[in-house]
FIMI-591835 format. One line per 3 residues: number of its first residue (from 1); their letters; for each residue y negated, x negated, z of N, C-alpha, C. Coordinates in nm, 4 decimals. Each point is the difference from the previous one (the first is absolute). Layout:
N
NUM = A = Y,X,Z,Y,X,Z,Y,X,Z ~ ...
% end
This chain:
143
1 = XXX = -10.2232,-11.8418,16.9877,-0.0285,-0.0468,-0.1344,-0.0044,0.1194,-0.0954 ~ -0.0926,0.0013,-0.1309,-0.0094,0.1059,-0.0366,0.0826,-0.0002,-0.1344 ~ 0.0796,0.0691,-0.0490,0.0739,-0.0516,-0.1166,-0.0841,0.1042,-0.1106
4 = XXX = 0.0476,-0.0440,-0.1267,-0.0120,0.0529,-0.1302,0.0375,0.1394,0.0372 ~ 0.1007,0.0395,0.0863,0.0450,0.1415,-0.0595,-0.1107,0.0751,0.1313 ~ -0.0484,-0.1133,0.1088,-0.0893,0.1264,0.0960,-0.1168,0.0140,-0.0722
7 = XXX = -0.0349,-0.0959,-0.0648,-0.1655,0.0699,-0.1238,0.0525,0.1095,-0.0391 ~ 0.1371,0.0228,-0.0950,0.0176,0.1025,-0.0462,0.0168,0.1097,0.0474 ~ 0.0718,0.0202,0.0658,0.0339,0.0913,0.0964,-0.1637,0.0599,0.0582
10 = XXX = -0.0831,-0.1502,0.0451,-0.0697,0.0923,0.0601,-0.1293,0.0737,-0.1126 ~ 0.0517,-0.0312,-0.1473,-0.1285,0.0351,-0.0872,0.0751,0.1442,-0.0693 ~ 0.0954,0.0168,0.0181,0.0706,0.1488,-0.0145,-0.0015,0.0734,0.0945
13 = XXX = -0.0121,-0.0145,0.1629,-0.0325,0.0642,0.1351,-0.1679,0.0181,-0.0570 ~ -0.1081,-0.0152,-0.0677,-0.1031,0.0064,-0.0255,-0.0474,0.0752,-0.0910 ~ 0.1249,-0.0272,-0.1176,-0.0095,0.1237,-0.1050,0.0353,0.1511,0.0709
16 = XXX = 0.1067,-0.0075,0.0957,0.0428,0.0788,-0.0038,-0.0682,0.1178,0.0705 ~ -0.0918,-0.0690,0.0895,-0.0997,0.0490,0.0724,-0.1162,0.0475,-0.0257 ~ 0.0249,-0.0037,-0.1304,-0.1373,0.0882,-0.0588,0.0710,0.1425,-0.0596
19 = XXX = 0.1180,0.0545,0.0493,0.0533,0.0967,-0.0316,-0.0189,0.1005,0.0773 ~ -0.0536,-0.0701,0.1383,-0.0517,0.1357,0.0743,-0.1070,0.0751,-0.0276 ~ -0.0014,0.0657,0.0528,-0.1019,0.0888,-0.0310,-0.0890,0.0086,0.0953
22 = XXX = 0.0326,-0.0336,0.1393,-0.1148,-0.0585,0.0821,-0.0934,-0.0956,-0.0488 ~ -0.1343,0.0161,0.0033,-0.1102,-0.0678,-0.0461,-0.0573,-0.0574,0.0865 ~ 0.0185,0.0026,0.1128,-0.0589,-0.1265,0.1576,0.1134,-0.1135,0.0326
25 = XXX = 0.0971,0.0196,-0.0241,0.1236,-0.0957,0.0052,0.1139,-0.0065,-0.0917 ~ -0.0022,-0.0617,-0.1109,0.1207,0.0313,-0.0509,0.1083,-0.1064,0.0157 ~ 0.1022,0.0205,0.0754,0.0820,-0.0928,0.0755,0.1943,0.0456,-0.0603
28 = XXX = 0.0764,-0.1328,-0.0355,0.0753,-0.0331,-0.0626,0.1093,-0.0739,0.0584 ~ 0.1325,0.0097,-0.0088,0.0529,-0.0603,0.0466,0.1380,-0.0272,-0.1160 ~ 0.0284,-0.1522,-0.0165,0.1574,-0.0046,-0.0458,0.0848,-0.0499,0.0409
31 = XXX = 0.1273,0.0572,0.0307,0.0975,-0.0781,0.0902,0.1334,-0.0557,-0.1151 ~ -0.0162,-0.1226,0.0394,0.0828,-0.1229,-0.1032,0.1651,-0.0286,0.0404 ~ 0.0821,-0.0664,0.0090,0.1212,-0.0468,0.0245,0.0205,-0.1045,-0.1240
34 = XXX = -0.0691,-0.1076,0.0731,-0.0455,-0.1346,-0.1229,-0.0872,0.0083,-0.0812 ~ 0.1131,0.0300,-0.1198,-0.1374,0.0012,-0.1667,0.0139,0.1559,-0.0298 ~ 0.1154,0.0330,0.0691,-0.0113,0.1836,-0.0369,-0.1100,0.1075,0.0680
37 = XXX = -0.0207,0.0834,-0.0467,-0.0516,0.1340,0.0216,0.0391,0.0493,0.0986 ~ 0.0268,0.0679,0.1127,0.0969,0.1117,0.0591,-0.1116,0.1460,-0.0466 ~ -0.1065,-0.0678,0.1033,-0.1139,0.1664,-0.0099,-0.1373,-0.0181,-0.0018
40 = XXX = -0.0633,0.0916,-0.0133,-0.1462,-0.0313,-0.0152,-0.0483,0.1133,0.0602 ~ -0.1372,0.0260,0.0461,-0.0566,0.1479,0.0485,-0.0978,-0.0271,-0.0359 ~ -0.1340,0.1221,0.0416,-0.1113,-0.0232,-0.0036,-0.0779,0.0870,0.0999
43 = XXX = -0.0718,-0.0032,0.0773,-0.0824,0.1117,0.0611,-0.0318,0.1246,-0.0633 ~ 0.0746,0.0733,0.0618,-0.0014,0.1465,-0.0475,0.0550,0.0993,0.0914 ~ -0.0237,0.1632,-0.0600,0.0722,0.0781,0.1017,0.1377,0.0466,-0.0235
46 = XXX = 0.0701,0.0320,0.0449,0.1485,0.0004,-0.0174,0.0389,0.0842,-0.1195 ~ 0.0941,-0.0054,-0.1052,0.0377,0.0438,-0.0889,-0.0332,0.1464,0.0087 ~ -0.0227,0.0911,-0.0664,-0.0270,0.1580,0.0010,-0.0984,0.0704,0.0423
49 = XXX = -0.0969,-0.1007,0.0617,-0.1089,0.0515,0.0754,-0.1437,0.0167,-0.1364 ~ -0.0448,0.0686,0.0827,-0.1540,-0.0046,-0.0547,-0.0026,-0.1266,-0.0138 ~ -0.0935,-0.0371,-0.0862,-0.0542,-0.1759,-0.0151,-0.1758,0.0397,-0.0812
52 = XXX = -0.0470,0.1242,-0.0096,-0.1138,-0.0177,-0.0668,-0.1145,-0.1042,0.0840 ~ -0.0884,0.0135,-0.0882,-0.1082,-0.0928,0.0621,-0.0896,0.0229,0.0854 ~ -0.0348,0.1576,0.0195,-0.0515,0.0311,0.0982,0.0424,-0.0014,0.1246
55 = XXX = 0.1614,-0.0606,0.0328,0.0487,0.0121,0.1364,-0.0076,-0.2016,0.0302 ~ -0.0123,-0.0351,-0.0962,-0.0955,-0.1623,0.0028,-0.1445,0.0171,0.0724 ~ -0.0756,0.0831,-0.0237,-0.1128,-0.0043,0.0616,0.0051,0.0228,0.1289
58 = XXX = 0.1103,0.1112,0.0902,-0.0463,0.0249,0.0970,0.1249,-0.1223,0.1013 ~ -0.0813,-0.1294,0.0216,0.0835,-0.0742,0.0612,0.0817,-0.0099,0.1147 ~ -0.0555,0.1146,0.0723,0.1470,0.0466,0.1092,0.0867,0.0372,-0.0645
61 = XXX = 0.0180,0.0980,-0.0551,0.1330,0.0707,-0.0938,0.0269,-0.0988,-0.0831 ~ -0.0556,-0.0848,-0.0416,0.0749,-0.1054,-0.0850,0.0808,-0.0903,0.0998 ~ -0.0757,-0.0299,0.0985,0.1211,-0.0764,0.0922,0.0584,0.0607,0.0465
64 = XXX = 0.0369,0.0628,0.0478,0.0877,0.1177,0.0274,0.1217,0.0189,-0.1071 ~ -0.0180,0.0063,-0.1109,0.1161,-0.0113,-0.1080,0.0091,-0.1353,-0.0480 ~ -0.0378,-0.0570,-0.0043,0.0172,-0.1486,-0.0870,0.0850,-0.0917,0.0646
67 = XXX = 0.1216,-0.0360,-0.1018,0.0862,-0.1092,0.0419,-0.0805,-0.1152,-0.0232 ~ 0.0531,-0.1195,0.0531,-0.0400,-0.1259,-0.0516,0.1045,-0.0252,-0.1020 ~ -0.0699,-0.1150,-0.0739,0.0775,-0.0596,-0.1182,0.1626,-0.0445,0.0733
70 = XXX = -0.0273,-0.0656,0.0708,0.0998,-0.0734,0.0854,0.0945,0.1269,0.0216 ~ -0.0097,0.1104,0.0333,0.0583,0.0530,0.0868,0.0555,0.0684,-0.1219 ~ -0.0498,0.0476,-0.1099,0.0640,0.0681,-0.1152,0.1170,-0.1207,-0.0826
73 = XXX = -0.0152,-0.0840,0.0072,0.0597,-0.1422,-0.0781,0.1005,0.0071,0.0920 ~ 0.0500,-0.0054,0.1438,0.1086,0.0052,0.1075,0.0409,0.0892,-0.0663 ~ -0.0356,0.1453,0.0073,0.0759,0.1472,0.0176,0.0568,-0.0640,-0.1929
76 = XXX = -0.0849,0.0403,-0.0501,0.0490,0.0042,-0.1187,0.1313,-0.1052,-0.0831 ~ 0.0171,-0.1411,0.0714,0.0776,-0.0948,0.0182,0.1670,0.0733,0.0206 ~ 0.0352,0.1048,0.0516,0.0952,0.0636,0.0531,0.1552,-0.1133,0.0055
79 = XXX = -0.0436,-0.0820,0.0367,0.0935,-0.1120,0.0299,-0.0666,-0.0824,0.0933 ~ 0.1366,-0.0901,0.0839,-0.0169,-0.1256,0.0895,-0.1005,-0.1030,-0.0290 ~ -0.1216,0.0004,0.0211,-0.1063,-0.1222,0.0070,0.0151,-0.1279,0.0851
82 = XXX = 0.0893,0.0091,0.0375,0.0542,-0.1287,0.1205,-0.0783,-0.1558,-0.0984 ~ -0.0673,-0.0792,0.0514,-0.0056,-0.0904,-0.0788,-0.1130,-0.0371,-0.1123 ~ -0.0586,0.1354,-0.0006,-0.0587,0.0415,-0.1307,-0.0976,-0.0578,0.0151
85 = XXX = -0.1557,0.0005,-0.1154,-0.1223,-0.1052,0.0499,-0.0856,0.1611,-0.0595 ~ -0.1122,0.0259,0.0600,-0.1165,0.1044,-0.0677,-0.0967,-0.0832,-0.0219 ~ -0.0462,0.0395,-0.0686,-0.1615,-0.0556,-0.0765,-0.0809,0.1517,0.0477
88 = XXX = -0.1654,-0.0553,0.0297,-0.0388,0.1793,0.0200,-0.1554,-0.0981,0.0139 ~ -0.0405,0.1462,-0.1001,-0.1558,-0.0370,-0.0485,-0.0452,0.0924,0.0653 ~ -0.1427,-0.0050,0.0327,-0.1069,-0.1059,-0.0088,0.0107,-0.0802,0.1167
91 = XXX = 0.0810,0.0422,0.1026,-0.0354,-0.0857,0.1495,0.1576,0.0096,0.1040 ~ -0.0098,-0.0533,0.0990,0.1290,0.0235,0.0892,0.0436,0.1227,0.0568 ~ 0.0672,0.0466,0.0129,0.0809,0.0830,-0.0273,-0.0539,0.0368,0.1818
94 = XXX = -0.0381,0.1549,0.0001,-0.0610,0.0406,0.1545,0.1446,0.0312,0.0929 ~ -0.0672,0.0226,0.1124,0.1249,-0.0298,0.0865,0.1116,0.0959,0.0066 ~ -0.0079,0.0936,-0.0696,0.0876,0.1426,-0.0433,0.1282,-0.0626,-0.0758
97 = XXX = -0.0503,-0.0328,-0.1450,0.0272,-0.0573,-0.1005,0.0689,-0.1410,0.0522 ~ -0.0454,-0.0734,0.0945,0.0231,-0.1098,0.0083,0.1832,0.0273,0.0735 ~ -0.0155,0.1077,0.1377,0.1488,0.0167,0.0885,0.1191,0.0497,-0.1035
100 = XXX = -0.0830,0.0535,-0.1112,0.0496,0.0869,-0.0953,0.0877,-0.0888,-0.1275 ~ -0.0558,-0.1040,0.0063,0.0729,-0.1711,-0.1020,0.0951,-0.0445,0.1320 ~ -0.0517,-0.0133,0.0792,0.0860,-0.0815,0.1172,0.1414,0.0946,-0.0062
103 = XXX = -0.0002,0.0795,0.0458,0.0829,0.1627,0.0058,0.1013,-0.0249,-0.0939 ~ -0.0731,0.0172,-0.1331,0.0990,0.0012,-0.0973,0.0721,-0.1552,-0.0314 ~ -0.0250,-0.1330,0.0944,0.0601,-0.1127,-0.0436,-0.0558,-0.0818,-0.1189
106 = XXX = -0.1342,0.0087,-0.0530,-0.0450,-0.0653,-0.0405,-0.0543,-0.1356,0.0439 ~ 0.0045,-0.1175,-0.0784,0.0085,-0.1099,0.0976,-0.1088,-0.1063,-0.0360 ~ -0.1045,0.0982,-0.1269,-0.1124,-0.1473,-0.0419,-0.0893,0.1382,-0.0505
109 = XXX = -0.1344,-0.0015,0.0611,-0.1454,0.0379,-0.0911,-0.0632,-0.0857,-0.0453 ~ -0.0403,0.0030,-0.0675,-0.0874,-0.0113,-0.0848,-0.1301,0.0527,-0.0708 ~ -0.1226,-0.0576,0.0360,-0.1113,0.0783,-0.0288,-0.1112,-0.0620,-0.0195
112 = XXX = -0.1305,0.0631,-0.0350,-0.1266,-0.0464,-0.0205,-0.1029,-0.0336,0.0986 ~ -0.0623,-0.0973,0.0308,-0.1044,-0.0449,0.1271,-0.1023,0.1300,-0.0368 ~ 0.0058,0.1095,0.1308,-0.0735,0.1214,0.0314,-0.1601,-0.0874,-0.0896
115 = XXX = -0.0997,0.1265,-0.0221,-0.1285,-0.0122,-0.0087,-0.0360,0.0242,0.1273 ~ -0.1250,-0.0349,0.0167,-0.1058,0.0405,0.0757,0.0281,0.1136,0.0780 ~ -0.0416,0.1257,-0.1105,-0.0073,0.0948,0.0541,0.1230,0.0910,-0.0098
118 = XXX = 0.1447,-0.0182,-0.0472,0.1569,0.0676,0.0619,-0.0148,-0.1193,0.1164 ~ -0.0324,-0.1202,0.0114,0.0130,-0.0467,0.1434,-0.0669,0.0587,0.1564 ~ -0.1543,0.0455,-0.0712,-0.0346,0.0903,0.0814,0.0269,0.1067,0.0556
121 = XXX = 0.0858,0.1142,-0.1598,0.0564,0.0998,0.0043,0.1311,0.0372,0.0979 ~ 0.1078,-0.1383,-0.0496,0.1187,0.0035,0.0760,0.0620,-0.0910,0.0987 ~ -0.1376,-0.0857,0.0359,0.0295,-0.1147,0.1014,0.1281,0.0349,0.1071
124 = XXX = -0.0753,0.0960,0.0754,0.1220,0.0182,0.1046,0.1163,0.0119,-0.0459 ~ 0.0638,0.0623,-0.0611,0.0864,0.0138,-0.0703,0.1048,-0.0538,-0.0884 ~ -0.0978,-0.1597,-0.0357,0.0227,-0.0966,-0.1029,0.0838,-0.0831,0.1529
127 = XXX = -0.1045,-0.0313,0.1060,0.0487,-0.0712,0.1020,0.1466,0.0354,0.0680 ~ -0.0034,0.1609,-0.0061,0.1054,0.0211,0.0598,0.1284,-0.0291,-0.0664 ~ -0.0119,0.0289,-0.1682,0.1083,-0.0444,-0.0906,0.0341,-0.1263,0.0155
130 = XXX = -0.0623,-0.0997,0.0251,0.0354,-0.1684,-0.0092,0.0571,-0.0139,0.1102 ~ -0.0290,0.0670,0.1301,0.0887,-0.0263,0.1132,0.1388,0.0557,-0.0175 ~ -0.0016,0.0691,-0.0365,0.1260,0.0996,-0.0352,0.0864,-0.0957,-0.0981
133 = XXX = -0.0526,-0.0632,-0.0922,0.0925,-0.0455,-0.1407,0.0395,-0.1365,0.1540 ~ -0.1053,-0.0667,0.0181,0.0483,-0.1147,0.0509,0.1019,0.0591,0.1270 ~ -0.0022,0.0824,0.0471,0.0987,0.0276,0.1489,0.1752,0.0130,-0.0636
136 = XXX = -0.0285,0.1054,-0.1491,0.1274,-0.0098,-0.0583,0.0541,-0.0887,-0.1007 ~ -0.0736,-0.1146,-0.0160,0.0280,-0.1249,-0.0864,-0.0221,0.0291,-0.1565 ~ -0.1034,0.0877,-0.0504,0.0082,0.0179,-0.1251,-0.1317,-0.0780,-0.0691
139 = XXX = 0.0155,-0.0861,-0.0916,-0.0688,-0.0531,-0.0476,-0.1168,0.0717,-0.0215 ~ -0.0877,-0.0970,0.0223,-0.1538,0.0983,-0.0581,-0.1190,-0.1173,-0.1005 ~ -0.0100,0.0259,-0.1044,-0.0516,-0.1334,-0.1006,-0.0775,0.1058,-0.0306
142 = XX = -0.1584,-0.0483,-0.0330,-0.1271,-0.0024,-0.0589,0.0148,-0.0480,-0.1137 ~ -0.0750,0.0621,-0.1457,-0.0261,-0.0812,-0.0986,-0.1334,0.0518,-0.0458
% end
């Protein structure tokens, strides 16, 4: 069921995702404990690094440095997530990101029905995350 606070949650995982500075994906994540806050991330490269825009263009070296939203919102959380719920825009959380919620004891995602083409982009990946949430019992809701 989708409550009042997962619209919200997930329309601030959306704002927040336009903070990256990646321009092919800009991907968001917020991790909740009810109606509270704990953390938020966004796709980016790790604190201190280069971040200009020309290392955006050359898309190996960008993957190569780039956290996911998800994965900056964990680290940055620097507390027990046991329990916790993430919201993470634009799509489900790939299978990195996904062992990486499980890991830390998170116990509900929450997210947006993929497009077209991140379904094309991250199918495998998307598939492998849903097996994974369902093997470790963590909720997984579409909105």
């Amino acid at each position: 069921m989708t409550s009042k606070w997962d619209i919200r949650f997930m329309a601030l995982a959306e704002h927040v995702a336009q903070w990256s500075k990646d321009q092919s994906t800009k991907c968001a994540a917020i991790i909740t404990n009810g109606k509270y806050i704990v953390s938020l991330g966004f796709n980016g490269f790790p604190a201190g690094c280069n971040d200009n825009a020309d290392i955006y263009k050359d898309r190996e070296r960008k993957l190569s440095r780039v956290l996911h939203g998800e994965i900056n919102a964990i680290l940055t959380a620097r507390r027990d997530l046991t329990g916790c719920t993430i919201y993470v825009h634009p799509f489900c959380p790939c299978s990195q990101c996904a062992a990486a919620i499980i890991q830390s004891g998170i116990k509900r995602v929450v997210t947006r029905m993929p497009s077209a083409e991140l379904k094309e982009r991250w199918g495998e990946s998307i598939t492998e995350s849903l097996l994974m949430f369902k093997e470790a019992l963590v909720k997984y809701t579409e909105i």
